[in-house]
PABA-705109 format. One record per residue: residue number from 1; residue in one letter; x, y, z of N, C-alpha, C in turn. Coordinates in Angstrom, 2 decimals. Last residue first. Example, Ala and Ser with C-alpha at 12.3 -4.5 7.8 and 13.67 -1.06 7.14 Angstrom:
2
[atom 2, "s", [12.85, -2.25, 7.08], [13.67, -1.06, 7.14], [12.90, 0.03, 7.87]]
[atom 1, "a", [13.19, -5.69, 7.80], [12.30, -4.50, 7.80], [13.20, -3.30, 7.80]]
***
This chain:
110
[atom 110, "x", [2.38, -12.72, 1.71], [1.86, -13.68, 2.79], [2.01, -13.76, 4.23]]
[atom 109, "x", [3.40, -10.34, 0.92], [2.27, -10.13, 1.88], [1.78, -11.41, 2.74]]
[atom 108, "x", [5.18, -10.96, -1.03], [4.03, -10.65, -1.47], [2.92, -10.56, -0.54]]
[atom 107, "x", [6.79, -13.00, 1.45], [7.11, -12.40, 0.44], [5.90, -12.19, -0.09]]
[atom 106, "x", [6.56, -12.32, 4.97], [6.93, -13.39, 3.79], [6.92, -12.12, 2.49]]
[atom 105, "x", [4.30, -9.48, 6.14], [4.97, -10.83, 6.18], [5.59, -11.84, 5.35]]
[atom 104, "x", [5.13, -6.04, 5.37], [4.18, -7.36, 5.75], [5.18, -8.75, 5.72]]
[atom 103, "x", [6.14, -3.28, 7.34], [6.78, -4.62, 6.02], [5.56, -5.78, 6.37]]
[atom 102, "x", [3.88, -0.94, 7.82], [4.56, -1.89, 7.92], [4.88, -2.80, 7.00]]
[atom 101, "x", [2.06, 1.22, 5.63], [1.96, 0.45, 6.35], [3.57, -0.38, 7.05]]
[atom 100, "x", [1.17, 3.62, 4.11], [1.69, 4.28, 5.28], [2.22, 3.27, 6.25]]
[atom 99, "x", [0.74, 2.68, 1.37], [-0.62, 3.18, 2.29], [-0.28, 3.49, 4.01]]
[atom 98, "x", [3.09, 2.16, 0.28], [2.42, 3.80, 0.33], [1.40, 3.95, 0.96]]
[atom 97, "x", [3.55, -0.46, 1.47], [4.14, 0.80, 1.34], [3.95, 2.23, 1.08]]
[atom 96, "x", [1.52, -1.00, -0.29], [1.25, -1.94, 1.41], [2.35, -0.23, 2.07]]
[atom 95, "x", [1.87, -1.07, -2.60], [0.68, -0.89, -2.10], [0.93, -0.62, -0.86]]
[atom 94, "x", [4.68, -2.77, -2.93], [4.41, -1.20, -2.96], [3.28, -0.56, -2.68]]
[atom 93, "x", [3.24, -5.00, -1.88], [4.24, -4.67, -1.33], [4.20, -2.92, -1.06]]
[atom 92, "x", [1.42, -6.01, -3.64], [1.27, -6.26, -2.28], [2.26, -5.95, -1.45]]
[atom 91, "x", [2.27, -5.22, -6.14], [1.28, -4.34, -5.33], [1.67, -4.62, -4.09]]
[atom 90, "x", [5.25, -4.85, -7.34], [4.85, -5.79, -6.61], [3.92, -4.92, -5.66]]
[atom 89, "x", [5.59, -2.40, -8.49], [6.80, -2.96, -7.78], [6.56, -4.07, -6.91]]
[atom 88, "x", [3.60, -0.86, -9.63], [4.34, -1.90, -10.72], [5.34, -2.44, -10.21]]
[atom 87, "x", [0.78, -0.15, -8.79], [1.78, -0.31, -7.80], [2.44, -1.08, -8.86]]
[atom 86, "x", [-0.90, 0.32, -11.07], [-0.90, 1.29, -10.14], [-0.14, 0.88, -8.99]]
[atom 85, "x", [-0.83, -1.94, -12.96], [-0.47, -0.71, -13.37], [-0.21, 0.28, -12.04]]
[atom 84, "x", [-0.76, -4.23, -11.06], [0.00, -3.99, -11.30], [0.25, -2.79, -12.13]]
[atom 83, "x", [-3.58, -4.00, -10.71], [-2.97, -3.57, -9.36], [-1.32, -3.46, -10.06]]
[atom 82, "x", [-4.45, -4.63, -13.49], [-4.54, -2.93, -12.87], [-4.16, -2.87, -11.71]]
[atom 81, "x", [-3.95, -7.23, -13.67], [-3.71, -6.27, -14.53], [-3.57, -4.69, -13.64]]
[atom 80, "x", [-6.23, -7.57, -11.60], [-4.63, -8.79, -11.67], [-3.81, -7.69, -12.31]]
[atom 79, "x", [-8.69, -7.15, -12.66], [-7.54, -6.58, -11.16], [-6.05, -6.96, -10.84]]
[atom 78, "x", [-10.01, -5.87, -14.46], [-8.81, -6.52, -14.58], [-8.27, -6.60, -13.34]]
[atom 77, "x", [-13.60, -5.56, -13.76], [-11.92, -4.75, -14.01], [-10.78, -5.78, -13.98]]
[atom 76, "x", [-15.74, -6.36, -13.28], [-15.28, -5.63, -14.68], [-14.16, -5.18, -14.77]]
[atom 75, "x", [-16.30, -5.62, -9.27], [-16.15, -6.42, -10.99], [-16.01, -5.61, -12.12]]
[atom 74, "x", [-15.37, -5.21, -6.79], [-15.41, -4.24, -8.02], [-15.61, -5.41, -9.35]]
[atom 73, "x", [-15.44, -7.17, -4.58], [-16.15, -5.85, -4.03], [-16.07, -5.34, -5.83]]
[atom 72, "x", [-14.43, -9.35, -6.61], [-15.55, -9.16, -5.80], [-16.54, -8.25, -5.49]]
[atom 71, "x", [-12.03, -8.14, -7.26], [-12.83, -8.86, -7.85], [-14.04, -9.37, -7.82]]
[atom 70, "x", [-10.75, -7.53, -4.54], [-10.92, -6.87, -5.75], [-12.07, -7.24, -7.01]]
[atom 69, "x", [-10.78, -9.91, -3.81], [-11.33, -9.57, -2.97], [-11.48, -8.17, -3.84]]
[atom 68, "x", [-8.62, -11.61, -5.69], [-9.90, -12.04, -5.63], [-10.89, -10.85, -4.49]]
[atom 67, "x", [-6.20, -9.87, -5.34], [-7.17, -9.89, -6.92], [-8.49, -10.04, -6.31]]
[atom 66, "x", [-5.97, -10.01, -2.97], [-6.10, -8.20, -2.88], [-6.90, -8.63, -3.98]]
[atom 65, "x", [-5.26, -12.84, -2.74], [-6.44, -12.07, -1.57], [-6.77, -11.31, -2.24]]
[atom 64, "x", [-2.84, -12.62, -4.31], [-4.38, -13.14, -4.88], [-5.31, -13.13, -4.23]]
[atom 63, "x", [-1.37, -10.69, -2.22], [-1.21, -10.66, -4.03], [-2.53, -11.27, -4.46]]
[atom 62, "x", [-2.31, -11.15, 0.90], [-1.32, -11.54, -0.31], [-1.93, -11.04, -1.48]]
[atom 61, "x", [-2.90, -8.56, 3.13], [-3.31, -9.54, 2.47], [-2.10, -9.42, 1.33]]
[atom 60, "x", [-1.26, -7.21, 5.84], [-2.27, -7.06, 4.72], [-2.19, -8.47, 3.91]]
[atom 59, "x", [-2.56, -7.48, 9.45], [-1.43, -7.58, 8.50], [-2.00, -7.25, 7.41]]
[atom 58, "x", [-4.30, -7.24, 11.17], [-3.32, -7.26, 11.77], [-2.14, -7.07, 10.87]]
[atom 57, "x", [-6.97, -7.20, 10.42], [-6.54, -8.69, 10.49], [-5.20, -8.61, 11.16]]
[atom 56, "x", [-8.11, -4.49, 10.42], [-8.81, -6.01, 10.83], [-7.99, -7.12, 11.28]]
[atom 55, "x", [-5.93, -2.99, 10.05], [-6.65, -2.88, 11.31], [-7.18, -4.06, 11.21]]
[atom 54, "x", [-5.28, -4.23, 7.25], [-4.02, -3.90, 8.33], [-5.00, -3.70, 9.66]]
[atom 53, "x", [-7.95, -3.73, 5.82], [-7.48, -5.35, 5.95], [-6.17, -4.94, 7.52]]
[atom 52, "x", [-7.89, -1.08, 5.86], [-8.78, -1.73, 6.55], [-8.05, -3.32, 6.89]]
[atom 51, "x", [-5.16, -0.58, 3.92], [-5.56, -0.22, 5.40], [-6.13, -0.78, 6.68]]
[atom 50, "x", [-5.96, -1.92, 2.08], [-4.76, -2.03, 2.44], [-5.28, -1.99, 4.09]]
[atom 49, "x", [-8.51, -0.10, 1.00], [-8.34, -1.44, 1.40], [-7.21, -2.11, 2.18]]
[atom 48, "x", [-6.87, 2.48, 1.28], [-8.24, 2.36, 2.09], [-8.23, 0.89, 2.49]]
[atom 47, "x", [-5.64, 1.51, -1.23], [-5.11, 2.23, 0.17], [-5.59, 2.20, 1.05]]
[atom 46, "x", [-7.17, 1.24, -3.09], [-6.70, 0.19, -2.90], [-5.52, 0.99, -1.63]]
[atom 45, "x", [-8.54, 3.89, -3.39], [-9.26, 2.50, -3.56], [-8.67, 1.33, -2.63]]
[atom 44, "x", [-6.44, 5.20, -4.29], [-6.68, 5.45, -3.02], [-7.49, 4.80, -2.64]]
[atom 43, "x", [-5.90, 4.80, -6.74], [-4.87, 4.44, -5.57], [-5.49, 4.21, -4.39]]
[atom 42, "x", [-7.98, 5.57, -7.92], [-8.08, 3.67, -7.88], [-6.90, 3.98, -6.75]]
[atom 41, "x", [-7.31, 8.12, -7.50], [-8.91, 8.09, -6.77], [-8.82, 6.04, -6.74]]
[atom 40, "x", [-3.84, 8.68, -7.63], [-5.17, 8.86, -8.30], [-6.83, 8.74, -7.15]]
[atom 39, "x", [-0.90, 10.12, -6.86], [-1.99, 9.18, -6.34], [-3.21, 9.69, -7.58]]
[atom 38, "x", [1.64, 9.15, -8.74], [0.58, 10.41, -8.68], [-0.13, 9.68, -8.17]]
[atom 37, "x", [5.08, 7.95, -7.95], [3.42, 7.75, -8.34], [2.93, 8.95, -7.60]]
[atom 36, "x", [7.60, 7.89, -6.79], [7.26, 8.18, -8.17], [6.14, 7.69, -8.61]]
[atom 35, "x", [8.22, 6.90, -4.42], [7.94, 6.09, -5.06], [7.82, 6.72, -6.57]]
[atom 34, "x", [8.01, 9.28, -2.80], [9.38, 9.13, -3.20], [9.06, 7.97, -4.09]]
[atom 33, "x", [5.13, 9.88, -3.29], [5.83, 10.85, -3.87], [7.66, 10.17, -4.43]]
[atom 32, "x", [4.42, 7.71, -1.73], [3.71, 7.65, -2.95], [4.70, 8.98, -4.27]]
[atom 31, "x", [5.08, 9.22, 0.62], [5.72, 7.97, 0.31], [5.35, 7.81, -0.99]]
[atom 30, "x", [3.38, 11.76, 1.09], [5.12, 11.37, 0.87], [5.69, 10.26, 0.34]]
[atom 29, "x", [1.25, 10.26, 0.79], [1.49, 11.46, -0.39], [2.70, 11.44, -0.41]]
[atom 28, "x", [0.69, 8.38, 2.80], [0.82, 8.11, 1.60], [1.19, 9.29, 0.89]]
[atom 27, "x", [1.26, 11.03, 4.75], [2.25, 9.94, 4.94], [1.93, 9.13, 3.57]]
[atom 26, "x", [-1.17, 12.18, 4.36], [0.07, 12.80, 4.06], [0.89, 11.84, 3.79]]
[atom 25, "x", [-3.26, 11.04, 5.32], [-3.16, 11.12, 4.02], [-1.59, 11.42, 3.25]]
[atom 24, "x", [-2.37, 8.58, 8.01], [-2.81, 9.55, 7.07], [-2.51, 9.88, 6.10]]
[atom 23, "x", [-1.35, 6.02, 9.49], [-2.69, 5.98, 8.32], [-3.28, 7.14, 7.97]]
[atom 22, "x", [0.93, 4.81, 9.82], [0.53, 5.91, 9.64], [-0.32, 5.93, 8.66]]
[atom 21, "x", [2.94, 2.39, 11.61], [1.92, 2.14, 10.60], [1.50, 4.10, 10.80]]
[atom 20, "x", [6.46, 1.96, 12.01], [5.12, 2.36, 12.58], [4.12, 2.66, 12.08]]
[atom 19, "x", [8.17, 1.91, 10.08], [8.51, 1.13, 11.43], [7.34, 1.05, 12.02]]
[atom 18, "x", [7.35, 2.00, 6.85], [7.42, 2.51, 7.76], [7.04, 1.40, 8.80]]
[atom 17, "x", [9.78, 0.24, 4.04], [8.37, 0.19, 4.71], [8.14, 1.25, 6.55]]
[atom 16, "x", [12.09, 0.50, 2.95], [11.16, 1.98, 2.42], [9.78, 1.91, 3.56]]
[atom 15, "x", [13.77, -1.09, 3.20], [12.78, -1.67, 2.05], [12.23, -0.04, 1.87]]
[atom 14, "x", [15.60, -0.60, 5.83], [16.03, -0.11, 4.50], [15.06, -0.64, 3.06]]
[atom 13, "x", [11.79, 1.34, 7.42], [13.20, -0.05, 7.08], [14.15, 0.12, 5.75]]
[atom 12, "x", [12.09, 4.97, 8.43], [11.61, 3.40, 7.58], [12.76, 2.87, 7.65]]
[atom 11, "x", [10.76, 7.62, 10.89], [11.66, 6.07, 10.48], [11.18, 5.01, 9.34]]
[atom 10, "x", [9.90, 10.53, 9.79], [9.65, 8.98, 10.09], [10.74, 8.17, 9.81]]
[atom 9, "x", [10.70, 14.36, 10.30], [11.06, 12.93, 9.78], [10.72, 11.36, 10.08]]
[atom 8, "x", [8.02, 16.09, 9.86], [8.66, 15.70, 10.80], [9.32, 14.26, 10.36]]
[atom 7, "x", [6.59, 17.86, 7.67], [7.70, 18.29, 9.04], [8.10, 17.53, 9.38]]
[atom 6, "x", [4.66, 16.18, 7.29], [4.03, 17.32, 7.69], [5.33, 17.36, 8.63]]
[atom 5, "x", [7.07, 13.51, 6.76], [5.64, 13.71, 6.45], [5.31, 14.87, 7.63]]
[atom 4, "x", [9.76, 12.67, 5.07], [9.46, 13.70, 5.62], [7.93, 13.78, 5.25]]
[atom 3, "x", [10.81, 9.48, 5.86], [10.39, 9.87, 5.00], [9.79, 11.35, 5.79]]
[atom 2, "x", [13.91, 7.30, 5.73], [12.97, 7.87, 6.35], [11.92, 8.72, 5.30]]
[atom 1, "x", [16.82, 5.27, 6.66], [15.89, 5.73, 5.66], [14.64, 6.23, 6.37]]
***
């Protein structure tokens, strides 16, 4: 499995997750594309974050990291609710997956 970003075919795991982290725009547009999501401006919110957390820490954060740290940096928003409108396949996964990243660890990112 793979994904065609600017030409050139990438390796992914049979999950969809890329072998090798790609933190450009494209590579979410492809992946976000075979996923069947329109990126929006909250996608890309929580792509950025994905991201950063993947350079800082090495990995991405679990499911109630992404709420509570959501919840924090953005108040007034449902975050529990709205990560699941905008990744509905398990954020910490399908998130983690369109932001160009590696399979994270355990299940839901732990």
């Amino acid at each position: 499995m793979g994904y065609l970003i600017n030409g050139v075919q990438v390796d992914a795991d049979d999950e969809g997750f890329l072998l090798e982290a790609d933190f450009s725009r494209e590579a979410s547009e492809a992946i976000a594309q075979a996923e069947g999501i329109v990126l929006t401006d909250e996608h890309w919110l929580v792509i950025e974050y994905l991201r950063e957390r993947f350079r800082d820490d090495g990995q991405t954060p679990n499911f109630r990291n992404m709420v509570k740290d959501f919840e924090q940096e953005h108040p007034g928003t449902d975050w529990k609710a709205r990560l699941y409108d905008l990744f509905p396949n398990q954020p910490a996964r399908q998130g983690v997956r369109v932001a160009g990243l590696t399979k994270p660890f355990g299940k839901g990112g732990y």
